[in-house]
C-alpha atoms as one frame of an Amber mdcrd trajectory, in Angstrom:
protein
   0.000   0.000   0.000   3.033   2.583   0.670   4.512   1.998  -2.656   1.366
   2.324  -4.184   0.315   5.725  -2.748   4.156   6.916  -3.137   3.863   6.247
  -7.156   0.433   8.091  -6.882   1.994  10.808  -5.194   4.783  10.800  -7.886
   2.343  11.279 -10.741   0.478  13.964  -8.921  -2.578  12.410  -7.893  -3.847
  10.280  -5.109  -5.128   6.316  -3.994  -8.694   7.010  -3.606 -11.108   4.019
  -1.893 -14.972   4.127  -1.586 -16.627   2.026   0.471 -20.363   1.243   0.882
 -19.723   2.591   4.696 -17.144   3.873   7.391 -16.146   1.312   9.218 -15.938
   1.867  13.358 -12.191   0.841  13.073 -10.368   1.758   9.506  -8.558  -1.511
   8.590  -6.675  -0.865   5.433  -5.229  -3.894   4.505  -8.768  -6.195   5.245
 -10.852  -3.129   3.534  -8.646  -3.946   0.130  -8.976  -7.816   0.509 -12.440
  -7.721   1.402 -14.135  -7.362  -1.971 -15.813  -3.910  -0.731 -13.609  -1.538
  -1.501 -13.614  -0.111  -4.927 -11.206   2.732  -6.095  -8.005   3.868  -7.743
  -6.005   6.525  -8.947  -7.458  10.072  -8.867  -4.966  13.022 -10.549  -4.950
  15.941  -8.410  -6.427  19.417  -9.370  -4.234  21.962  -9.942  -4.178  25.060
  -7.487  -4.737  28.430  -8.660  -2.249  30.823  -7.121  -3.998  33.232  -4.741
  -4.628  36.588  -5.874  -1.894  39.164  -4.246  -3.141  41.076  -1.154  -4.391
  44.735  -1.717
């Protein structure tokens, strides 16, 4: 799971997971071998640079 969020974070984007529900206790590695989980790679937006102060 660390290498795969690191090579997201490399390409400028993020691991993204949706579940059906939150679980009570967030249990990465049973949420992705449960079959519930759905998801993948999501590029990120690119900020706008805030307007200069007045």
């Amino acid at each position: 799971m660390a290498d795969w969020c690191a090579s997201a974070e490399r390409a400028g984007g993020a691991v993204v997971l949706f579940l059906d529900a939150l679980p009570d206790t967030l249990d990465r590695p049973h949420l992705l071998r449960s079959g519930t989980a759905r998801g993948g790679f999501l590029p990120a937006l690119a900020r706008r640079a805030a307007a200069p102060p007045r």
